[in-house]
C-alpha positions as CSV (number, residue, x, y, z in Angstrom):
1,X,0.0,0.0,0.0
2,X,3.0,2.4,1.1
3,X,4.3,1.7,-2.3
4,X,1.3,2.3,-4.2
5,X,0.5,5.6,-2.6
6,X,3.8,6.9,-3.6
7,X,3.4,5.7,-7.7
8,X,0.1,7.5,-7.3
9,X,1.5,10.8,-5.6
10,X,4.4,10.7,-7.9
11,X,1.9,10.5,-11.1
12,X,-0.1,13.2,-9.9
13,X,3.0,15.4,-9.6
14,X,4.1,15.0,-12.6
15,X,-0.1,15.7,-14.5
16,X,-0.4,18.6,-11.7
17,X,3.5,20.0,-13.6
18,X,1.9,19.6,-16.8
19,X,-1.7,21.3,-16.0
20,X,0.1,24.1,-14.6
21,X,2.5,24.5,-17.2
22,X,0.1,24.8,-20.0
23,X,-2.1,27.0,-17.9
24,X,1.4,29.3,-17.6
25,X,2.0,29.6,-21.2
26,X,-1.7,30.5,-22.1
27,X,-1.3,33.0,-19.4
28,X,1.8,34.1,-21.1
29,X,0.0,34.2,-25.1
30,X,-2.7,36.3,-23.1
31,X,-0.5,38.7,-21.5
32,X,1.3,39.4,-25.0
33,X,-1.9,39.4,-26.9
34,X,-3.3,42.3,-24.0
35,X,-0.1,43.6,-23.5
36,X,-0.1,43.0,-19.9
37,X,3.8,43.0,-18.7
38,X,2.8,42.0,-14.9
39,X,0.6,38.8,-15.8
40,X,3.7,37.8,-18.6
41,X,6.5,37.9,-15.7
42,X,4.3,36.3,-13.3
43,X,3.5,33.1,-15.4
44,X,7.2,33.7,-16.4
45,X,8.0,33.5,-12.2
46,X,5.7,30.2,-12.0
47,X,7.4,28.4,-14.9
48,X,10.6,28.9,-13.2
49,X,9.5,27.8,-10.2
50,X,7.6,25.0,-12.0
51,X,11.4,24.1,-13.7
52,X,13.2,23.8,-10.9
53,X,10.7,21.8,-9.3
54,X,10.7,19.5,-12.4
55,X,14.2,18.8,-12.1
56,X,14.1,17.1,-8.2
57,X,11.4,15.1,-9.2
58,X,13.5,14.6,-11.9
59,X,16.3,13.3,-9.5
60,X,14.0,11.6,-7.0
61,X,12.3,9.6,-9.6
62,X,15.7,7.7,-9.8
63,X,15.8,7.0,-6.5
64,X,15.2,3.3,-7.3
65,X,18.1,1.6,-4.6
66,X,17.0,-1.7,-2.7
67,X,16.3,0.7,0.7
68,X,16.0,4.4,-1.0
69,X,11.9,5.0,-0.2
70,X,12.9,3.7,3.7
71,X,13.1,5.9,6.7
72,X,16.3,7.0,7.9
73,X,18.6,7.0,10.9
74,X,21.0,10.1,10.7
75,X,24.2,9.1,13.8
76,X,26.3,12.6,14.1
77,X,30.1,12.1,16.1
78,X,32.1,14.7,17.1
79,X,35.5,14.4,15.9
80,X,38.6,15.1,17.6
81,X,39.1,18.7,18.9
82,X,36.7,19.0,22.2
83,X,34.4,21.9,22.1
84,X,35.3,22.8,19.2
85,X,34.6,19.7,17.2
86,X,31.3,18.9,19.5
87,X,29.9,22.6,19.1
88,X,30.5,21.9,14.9
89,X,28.2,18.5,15.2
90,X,25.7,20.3,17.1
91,X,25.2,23.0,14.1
92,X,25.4,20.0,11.9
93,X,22.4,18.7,14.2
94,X,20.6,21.8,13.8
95,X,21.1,21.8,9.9
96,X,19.8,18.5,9.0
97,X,16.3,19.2,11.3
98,X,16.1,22.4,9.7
99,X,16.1,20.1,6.5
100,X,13.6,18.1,7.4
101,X,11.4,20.6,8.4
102,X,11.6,22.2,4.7
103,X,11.1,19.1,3.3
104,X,7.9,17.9,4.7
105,X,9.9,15.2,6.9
106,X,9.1,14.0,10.7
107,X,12.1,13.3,12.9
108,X,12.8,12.1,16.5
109,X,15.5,12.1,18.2
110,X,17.2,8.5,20.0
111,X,20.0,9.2,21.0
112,X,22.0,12.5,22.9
113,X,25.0,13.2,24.6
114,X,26.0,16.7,25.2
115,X,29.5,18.0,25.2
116,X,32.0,18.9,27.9
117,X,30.9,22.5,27.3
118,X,29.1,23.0,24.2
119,X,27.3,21.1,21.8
120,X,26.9,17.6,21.6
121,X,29.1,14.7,21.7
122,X,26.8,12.4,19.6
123,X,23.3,12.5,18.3
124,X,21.1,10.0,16.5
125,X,17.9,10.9,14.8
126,X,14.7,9.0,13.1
127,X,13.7,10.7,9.8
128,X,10.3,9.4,9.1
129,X,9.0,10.3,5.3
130,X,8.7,8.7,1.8
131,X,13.0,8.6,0.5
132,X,14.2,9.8,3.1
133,X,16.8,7.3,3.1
134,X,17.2,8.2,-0.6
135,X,18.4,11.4,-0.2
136,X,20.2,11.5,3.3
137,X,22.5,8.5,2.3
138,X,24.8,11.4,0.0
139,X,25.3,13.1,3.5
140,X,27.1,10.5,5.2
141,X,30.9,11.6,5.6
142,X,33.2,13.9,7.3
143,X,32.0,17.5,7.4
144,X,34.8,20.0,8.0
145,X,34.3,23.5,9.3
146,X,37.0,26.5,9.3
147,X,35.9,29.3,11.1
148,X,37.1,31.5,14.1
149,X,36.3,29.9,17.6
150,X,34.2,32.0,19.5
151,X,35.6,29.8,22.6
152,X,39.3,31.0,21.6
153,X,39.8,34.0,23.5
154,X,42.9,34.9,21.0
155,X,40.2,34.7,18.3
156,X,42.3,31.8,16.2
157,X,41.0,30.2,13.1
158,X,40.3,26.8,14.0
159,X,39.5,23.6,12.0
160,X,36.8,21.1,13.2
161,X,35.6,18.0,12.0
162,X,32.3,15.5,12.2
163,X,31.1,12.4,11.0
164,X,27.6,11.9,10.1
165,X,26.2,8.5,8.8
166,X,23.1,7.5,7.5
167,X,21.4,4.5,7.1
168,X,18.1,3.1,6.6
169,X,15.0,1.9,8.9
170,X,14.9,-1.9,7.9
171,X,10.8,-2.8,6.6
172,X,9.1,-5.0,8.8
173,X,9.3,-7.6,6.3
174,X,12.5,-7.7,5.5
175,X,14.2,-10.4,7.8
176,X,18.0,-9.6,9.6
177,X,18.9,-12.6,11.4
178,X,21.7,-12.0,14.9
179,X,22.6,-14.7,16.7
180,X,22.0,-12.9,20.6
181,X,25.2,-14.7,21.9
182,X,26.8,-12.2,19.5
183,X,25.7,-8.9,20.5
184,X,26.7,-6.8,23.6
185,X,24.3,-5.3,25.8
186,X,25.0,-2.2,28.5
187,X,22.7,0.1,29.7
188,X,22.9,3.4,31.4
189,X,22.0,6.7,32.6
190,X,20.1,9.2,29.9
191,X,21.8,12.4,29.3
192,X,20.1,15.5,28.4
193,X,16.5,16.9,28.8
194,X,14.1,14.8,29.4
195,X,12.2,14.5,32.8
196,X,12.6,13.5,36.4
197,X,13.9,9.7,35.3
198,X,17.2,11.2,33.5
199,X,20.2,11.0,35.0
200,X,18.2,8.4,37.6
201,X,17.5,4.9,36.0
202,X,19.9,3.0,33.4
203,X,17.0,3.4,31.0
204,X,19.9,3.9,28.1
205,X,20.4,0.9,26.0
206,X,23.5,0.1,24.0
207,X,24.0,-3.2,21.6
208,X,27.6,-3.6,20.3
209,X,27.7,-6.1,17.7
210,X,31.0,-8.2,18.4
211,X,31.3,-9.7,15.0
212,X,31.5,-6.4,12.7
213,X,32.1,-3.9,15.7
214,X,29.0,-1.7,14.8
215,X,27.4,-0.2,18.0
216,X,23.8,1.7,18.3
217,X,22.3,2.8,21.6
218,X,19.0,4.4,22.1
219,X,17.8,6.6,25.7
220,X,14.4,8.1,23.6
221,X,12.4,6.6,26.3
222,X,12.1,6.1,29.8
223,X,11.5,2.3,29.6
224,X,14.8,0.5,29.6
225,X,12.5,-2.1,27.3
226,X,11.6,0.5,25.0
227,X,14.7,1.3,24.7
228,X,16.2,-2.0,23.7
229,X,13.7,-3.0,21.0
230,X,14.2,0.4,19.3
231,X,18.2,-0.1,19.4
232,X,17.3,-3.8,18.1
233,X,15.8,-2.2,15.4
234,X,18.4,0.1,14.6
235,X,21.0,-2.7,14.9
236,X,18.7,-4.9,12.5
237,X,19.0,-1.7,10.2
238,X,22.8,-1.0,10.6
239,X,23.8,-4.9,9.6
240,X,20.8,-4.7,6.9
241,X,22.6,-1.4,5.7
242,X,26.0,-3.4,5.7
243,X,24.6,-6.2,3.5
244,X,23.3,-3.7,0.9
245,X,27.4,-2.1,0.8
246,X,28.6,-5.6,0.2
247,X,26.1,-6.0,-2.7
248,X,26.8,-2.9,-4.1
249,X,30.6,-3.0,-4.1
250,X,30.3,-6.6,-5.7
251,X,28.1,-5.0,-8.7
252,X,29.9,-1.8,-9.3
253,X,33.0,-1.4,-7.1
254,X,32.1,1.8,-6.0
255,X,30.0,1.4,-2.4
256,X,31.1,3.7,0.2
257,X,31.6,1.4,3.5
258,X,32.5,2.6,6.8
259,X,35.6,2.3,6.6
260,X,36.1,4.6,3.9
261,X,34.3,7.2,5.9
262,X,37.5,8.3,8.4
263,X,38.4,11.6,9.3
264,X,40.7,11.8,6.2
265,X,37.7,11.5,4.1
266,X,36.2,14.8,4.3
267,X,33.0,15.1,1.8
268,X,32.2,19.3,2.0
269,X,34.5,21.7,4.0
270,X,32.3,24.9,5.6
271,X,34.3,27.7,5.3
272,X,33.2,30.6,7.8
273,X,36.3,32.9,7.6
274,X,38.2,34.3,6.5
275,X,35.8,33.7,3.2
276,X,32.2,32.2,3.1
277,X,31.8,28.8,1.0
278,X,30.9,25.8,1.2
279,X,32.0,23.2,-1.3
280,X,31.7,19.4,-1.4
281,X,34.9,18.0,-2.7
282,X,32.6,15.4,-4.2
283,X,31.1,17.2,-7.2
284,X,32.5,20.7,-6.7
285,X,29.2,22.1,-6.0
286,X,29.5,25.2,-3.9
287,X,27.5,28.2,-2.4
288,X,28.6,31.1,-1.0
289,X,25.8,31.4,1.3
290,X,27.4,29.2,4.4
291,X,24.4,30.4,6.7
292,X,22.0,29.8,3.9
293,X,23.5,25.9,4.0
294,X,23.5,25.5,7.6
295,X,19.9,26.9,7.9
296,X,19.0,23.2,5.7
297,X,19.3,24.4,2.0
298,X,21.3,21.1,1.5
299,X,19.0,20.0,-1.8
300,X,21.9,21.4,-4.4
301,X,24.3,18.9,-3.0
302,X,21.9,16.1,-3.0
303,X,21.1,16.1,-5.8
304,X,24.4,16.5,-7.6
305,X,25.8,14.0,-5.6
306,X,22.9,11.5,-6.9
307,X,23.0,12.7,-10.1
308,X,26.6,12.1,-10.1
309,X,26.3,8.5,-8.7
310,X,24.0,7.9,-11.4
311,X,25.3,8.8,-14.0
312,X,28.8,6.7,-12.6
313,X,26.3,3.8,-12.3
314,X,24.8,4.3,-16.1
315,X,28.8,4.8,-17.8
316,X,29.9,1.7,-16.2
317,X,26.7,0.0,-17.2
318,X,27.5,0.9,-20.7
319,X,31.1,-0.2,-20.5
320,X,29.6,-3.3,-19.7
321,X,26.9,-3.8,-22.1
């Protein structure tokens, strides 16, 4: 049914561009015929906007991967560097819920540990919404900000660094099979916001699973219970993620893994002084409009990073055919 509704929303998308567009140029033959400039740069405004809205769907129709239409879990690590570094993932935080926000997208957030001082240490969020997996998986990587510390009292330029990684809520029906006598449990105490049981109760779960060495952990809740079936679920998703890496570097030898994201692996450096840009070192899109980015306008490099992986994905496919 999920899968239906979106074929049905994504045909009446695409008759809703087409209605408006011929209603846009009749405007347009009217407004020349009457001599009406405002009405002719109006329609001229809406086809514009009806363009640019043409190409995402453009985009987003290719969003065809095994997991792509699947919610998402977005884990953001500080790096090394202290405040720094943990004031830098908190922005990133901010930025990627300012995202959703614009973008019609739900999100809750399952795991968070402040800083030291400032920001936060780690974060994971739920992104609920149809590809949201899709178009989060091109923000996995380091993130690199240059910018003068406002918690340097010599006002030094300082560079900071932060992982994010993205990967997808497993369906229901898809089966991910863990032997328990492999995974690691610990709880503990909550830190944050949150109530009168934070900081109280080991209602914090974490699962460490000892085979591949990947680690989720969940404090959303009070319940210690509810707590451990949601970090279940994010572990089934994490190995699920993993499998879908493995298939993808066996078919194209291209697949980002974990590994490859270390903190030599920077995807977009955030310049704040002494210039503004930003510019991922992926597909040399850049803006120089840092706030702008870091207020969520991240849909420019999305969607040339997909529409850089696809085309990768159709010139190999031709060299093979």
């Amino acid at each position: 049914m999920r899968e239906r509704q979106q074929l049905v929303d994504q045909i009446g998308a695409v008759e809703r561009l087409e209605r408006e567009m011929r209603d846009n140029l009749a405007l347009i033959e009217l407004g020349e015929a009457e001599a009406d400039t405002e009405v002719v740069a109006e329609a001229e405004k809406m086809l514009k906007a009806l363009a640019a809205e043409a190409e995402k769907r453009q985009i987003e129709s290719m969003l065809s991967g095994e997991a792509d239409a699947n919610d998402a879990y977005v884990e953001i690590h500080a790096g090394a560097g202290g405040t720094e570094s943990q004031d830098w993932a908190e922005m990133l935080l901010r930025m990627y819920r300012r995202w959703t926000e614009q973008n019609g997208y739900k999100t809750e957030t399952l795991e968070y540990h402040d800083g030291e001082e400032a920001g936060i240490k780690s974060a994971t969020l739920e992104v609920k919404g149809a590809n949201a997996y899709g178009w989060l998986k091109t923000e996995s990587g380091v993130h690199r900000l240059v910018r003068i510390s406002p918690f340097d009292s010599a006002a030094r330029r300082h560079t900071s660094f932060a992982s994010v990684w993205v990967y997808p809520v497993v369906d229901d029906t898809i089966k991910i099979e863990i032997n328990e006598q492999d995974v690691r449990t610990d709880t503990y105490r909550s830190s944050g916001s949150g109530g009168q049981h934070v900081n109280t109760t080991d209602s914090a779960v974490r699962l460490t699973h000892i085979p591949t060495g990947i680690a989720v952990a969940c404090q959303s809740e009070r319940s210690q219970h509810k707590n451990r079936a949601t970090a279940w679920k994010m572990l089934r998703a994490r190995l699920y993620e993993l499998e879908l890496e493995k298939r993808e570097a066996a078919a194209a030898a291209t697949a980002a893994s974990k590994t490859e994201i270390g903190w030599g692996h920077q995807i977009r450096s955030y310049v704040l002084q002494p210039y503004q840009l930003v510019k991922d070192l992926r597909t040399g899109v850049e803006s120089t409009d840092p706030q702008r980015v870091l207020d969520g306008d991240l849909l420019p490099f999305m969607e040339a990073s997909l529409a850089q992986k696809l085309g990768g994905e159709g010139t190999e496919a031709d060299a093979a055919s």
